[in-house]
C-alpha positions, -999 to +999 in steps of 0.1 A: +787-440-173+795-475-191+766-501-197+780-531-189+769-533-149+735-528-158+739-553-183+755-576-161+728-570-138+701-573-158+713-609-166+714-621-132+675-607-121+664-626-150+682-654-148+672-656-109+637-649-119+637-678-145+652-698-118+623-692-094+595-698-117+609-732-127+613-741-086+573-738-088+572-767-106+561-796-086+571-833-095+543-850-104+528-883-082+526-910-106+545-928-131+521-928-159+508-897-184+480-894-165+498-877-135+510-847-158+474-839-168+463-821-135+499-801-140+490-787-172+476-752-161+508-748-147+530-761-172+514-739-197+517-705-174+554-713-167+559-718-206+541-683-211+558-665-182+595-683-199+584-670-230+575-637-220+606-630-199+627-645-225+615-620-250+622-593-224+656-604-221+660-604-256+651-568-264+669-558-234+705-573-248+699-558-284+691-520-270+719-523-249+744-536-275+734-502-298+737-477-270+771-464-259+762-454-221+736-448-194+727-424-170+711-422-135+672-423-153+682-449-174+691-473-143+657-465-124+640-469-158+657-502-160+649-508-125+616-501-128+613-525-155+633-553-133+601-553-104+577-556-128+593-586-147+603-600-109+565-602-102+565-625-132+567-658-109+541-645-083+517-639-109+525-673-129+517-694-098+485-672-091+476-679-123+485-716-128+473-730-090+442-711-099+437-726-127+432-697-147+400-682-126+391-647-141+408-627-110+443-645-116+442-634-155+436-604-148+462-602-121+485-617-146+477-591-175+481-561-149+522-577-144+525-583-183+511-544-191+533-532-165+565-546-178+553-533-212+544-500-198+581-504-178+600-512-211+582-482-231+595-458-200+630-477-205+631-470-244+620-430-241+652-430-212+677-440-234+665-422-264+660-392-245+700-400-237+715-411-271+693-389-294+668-394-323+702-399-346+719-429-329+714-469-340+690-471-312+667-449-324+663-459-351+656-494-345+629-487-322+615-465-344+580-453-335+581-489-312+549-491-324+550-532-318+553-523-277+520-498-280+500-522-298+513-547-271+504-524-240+469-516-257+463-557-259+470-566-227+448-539-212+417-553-232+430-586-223+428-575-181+395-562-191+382-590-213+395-619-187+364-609-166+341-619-197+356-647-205+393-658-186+399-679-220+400-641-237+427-630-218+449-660-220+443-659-261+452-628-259+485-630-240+496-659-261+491-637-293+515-608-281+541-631-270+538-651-302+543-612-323+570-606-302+587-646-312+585-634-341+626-628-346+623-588-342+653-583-373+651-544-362+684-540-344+702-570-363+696-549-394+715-515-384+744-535-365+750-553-393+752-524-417 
């Protein structure tokens, strides 16, 4: 079957799930700097959930642009990938309101592994589909970018119970790799 519904789709979860996340943001009370200080946790999870999502998004439009079709895994696999990343707001408040206490990091890195873990289940579907030959394959590659990704936000869940400040670090450095303009799938479309 053609791509283009569940790339149609795709666009509106995320774009509804950017839409909520942004809703969480509360005015501030006060007409001076000072009232945006005691926002700042949340500021700074709403910027990192953007980010993350963003990125998401991203890959998502580039393997779908190299693959010709999908099939009935690929949708749930896609799916499947969707819930996770529509946690993404839940877990950003949790995180922000709580001003980054050890449980909400960790909650927060269990969402962010999960999408990563979703997207990896989402890449083996369609290359299972398409083949080791196609374009997509061999952009992804080995994907080993998304394992080292997973493998960081597990220590991260782990490490946030040491030290809450270890798992935020942490989650900013994978989503600062993956800013990083991934030139993987430019590279074979434009050949």
């Amino acid at each position: 079957m053609g791509k283009g519904r569940v790339e149609a789709f795709t666009d509106g979860v995320v774009a509804i799930i950017i839409t909520i996340m942004v809703l969480d943001l509360k005015v501030p009370h006060g007409e001076d700097f000072s009232a945006l200080l005691p926002q700042w946790p949340i500021f700074f999870c709403y910027v990192l959930s953007f980010t993350n999502v963003g990125i998401y998004w991203n890959n998502l439009h580039n393997m779908f642009h190299t693959v010709q079709r999908v099939d009935g895994r690929v949708l749930w696999a896609n799916l499947h990938l969707l819930f996770w990343l529509s946690l993404m707001p839940v877990t950003t408040a949790f995180m922000g309101e709580n001003h980054f206490a050890p449980a909400p990091v960790a909650v927060y890195g269990v969402d962010l592994a999960l999408c990563a873990a979703a997207y990896f289940i989402l890449v083996t579907a369609l290359r299972r589909l398409h083949g080791s030959d196609t374009t997509f394959a061999k952009a992804v590659g080995h994907d080993n970018k998304g394992k080292i990704s997973l493998a960081i936000y597990i220590a991260a869940v782990l490490l946030s119970f040491v030290s809450q400040w270890f798992g935020v670090a942490l989650y900013v450095v994978v989503a600062m790799v993956w800013l990083v303009p991934d030139r993987r799938f430019e590279r074979l479309i434009e050949k």
